[in-house]
C-alpha positions, 0 to 999 in steps of 0.5 A, spaced: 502 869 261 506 873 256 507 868 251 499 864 251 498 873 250 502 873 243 496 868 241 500 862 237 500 855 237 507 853 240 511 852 247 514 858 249 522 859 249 525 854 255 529 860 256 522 865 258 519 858 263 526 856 267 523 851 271 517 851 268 514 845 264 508 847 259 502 843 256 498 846 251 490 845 249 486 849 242 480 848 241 475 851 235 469 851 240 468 859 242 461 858 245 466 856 252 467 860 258 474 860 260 472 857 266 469 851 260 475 851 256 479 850 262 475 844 264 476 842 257 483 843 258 484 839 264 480 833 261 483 832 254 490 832 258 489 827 263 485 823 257 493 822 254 494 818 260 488 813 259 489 812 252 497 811 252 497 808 259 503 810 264 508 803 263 511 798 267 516 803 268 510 807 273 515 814 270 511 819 267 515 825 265 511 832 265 507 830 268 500 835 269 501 837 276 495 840 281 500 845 285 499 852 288 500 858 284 499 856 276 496 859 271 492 859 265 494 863 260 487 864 255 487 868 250 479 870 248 479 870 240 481 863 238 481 859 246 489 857 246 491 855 252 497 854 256 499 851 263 504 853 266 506 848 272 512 847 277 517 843 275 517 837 279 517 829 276 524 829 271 526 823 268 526 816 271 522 818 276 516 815 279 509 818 279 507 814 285 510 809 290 508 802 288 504 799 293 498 796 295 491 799 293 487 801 298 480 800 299 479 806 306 483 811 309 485 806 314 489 802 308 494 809 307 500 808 310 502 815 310 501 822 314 494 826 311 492 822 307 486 819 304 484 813 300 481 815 292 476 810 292 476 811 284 483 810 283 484 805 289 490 810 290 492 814 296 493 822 296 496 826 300 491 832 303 
């Protein structure tokens, strides 16, 4: 949050983020909230995976995590966000066990999960 308040365009010190992974968004359009702009944020991220894919490889390094306990910085004059998130997919790692798609939450194989019809993947809850 210290470094989105000093209201500059750029990733924070490794030092300031250990064990944290940061991904960036600016946008010119002030007539948003902070709850717009985060939204705004979020879609222009995940867009990066539609239009350049994952690979056959199936690793995604930094990957945007929906984990407990993150934080937006925003800083209201020129809405500069930054999104601070846990560590968790390192280099080489697989975004998802490969594996059949699903169709119903009977597919999924695994404990507390659900089928995303949308993605035909399997979440756990």
């Amino acid at each position: 949050m210290r470094h989105a308040k000093r209201y500059y365009f750029a990733h924070s010190p490794a030092n300031e983020r250990e064990n944290l992974g940061e991904n960036l968004y600016y946008t010119s359009e002030l007539r948003l909230d902070k709850i717009q702009a985060a939204e705004k944020a979020m879609e222009a991220w995940f867009a990066e995976l539609a239009k350049y894919g994952v690979g056959q490889q199936n690793v995604l390094t930094r990957q945007l995590w929906g984990r407990p306990n993150t934080q937006i910085g925003h800083y209201t004059q020129a809405r500069n966000l930054l999104f601070s998130y846990m560590k968790g997919n390192w280099l080489g790692d697989l975004i998802y066990e490969i594996g059949n798609s699903c169709k119903t939450d009977a597919d999924c194989k695994c404990d507390n999960c659900k089928c995303s019809k949308e993605e035909a993947l399997c979440i756990v809850q």
